[in-house]
C-alpha positions in Angstrom: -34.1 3.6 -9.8 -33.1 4.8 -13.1 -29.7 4.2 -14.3 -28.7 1.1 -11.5 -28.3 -2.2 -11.2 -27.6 -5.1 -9.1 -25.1 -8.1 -9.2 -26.8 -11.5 -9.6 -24.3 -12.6 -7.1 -21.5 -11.0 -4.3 -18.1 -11.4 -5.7 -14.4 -10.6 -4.9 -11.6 -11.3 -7.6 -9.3 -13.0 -4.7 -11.9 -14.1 -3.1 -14.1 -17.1 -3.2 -17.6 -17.7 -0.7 -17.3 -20.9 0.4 -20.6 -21.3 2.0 -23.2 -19.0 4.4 -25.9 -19.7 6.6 -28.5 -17.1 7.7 -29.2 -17.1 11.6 -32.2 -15.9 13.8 -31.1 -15.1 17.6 -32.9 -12.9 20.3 -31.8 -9.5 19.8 -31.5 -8.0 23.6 -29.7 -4.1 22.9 -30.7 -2.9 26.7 -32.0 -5.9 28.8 -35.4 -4.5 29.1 -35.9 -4.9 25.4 -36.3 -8.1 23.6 -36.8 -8.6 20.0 -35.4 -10.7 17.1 -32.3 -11.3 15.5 -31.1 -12.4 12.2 -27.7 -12.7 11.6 -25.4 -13.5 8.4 -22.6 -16.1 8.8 -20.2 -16.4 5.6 -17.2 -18.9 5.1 -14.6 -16.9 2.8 -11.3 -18.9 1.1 -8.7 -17.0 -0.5 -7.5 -18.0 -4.2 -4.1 -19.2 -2.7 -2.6 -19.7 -6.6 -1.9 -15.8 -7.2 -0.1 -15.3 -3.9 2.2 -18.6 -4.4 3.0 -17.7 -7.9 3.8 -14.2 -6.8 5.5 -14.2 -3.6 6.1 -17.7 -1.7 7.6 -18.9 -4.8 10.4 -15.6 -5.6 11.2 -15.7 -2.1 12.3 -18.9 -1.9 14.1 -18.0 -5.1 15.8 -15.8 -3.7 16.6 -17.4 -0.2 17.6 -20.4 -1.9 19.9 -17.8 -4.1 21.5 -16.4 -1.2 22.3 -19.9 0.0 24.2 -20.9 -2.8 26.9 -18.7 -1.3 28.0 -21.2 0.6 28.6 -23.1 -2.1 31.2 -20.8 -3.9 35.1 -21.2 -3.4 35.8 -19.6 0.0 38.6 -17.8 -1.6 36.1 -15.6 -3.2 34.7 -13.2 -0.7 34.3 -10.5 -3.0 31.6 -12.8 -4.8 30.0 -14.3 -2.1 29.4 -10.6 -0.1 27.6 -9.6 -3.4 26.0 -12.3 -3.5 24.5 -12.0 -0.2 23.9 -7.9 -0.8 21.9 -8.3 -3.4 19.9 -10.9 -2.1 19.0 -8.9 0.7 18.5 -5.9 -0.9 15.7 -8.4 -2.4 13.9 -8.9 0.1 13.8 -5.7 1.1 11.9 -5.1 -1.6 9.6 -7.6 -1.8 8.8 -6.7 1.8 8.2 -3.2 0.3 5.9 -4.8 -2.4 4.1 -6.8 -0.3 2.8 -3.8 2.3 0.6 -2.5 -0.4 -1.7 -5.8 -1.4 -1.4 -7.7 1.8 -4.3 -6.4 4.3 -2.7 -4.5 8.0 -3.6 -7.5 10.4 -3.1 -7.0 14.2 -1.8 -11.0 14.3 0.6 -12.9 12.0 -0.4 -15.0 9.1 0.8 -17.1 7.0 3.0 -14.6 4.5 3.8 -12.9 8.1 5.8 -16.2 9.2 6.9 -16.5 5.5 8.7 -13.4 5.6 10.1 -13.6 9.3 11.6 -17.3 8.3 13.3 -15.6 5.1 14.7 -12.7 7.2 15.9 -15.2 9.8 17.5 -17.6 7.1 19.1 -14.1 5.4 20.8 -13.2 8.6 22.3 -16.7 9.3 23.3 -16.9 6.0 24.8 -13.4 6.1 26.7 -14.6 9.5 28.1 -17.3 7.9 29.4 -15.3 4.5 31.1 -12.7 7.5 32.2 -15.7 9.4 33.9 -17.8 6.6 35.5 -14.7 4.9 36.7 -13.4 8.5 38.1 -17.1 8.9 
């Protein structure tokens, strides 16, 4: 083995191994065959800090940007469209962004409902900026 090596320890940069337990269980392939099983159960947790810094934390930003429409002078519905534009366009992109790190689940996590609850809060608010300038 000339030229290789081996890590003193299994690591993953977002990633930390929270705990494992080696198993032994019967090991039955075909039911005429019986032999024994060991097995390797691991407890991952995710660093969360990277992720919050990164994208919980902009995207309430930006939410909480797109809500301070409200607050402008309802004459101005030149400014509060913009506003509300911009914002979305956003999002849009940080939904683009997030595609790429984020792993393809077939079931919602916790970014999932994160960016469902910003696209929901973006349409209302978008409804109102309509409403109150169509008032």
């Amino acid at each position: 083995m000339h030229g290789r090596s081996v890590a003193s320890e299994v690591s993953r940069p977002d990633w930390k191994i929270a705990g494992y337990d080696l198993l032994s269980f019967p090991y039955h392939p075909v039911e005429a065959i019986r032999a024994a099983g060991i097995g390797l159960r691991f407890e991952l947790k995710r660093y969360f800090d990277y992720y919050f810094w990164q994208i919980v934390f902009p995207m309430n930003v930006v939410v909480a940007m797109l809500w301070s429409v409200l607050w402008v002078d309802k004459e101005s519905v030149g400014v509060r469209i913009g506003v509300a534009a911009r914002s979305i366009f956003i999002m849009i992109a940080n939904q683009f962004a997030l595609a790429s790190p984020l792993p393809l689940l077939p079931y919602m996590t916790c970014m999932g409902y994160l960016g469902v609850g910003s696209t929901v809060l973006f349409i209302a608010a978008l409804f109102m900026v309509m409403t109150i300038g169509f008032l």
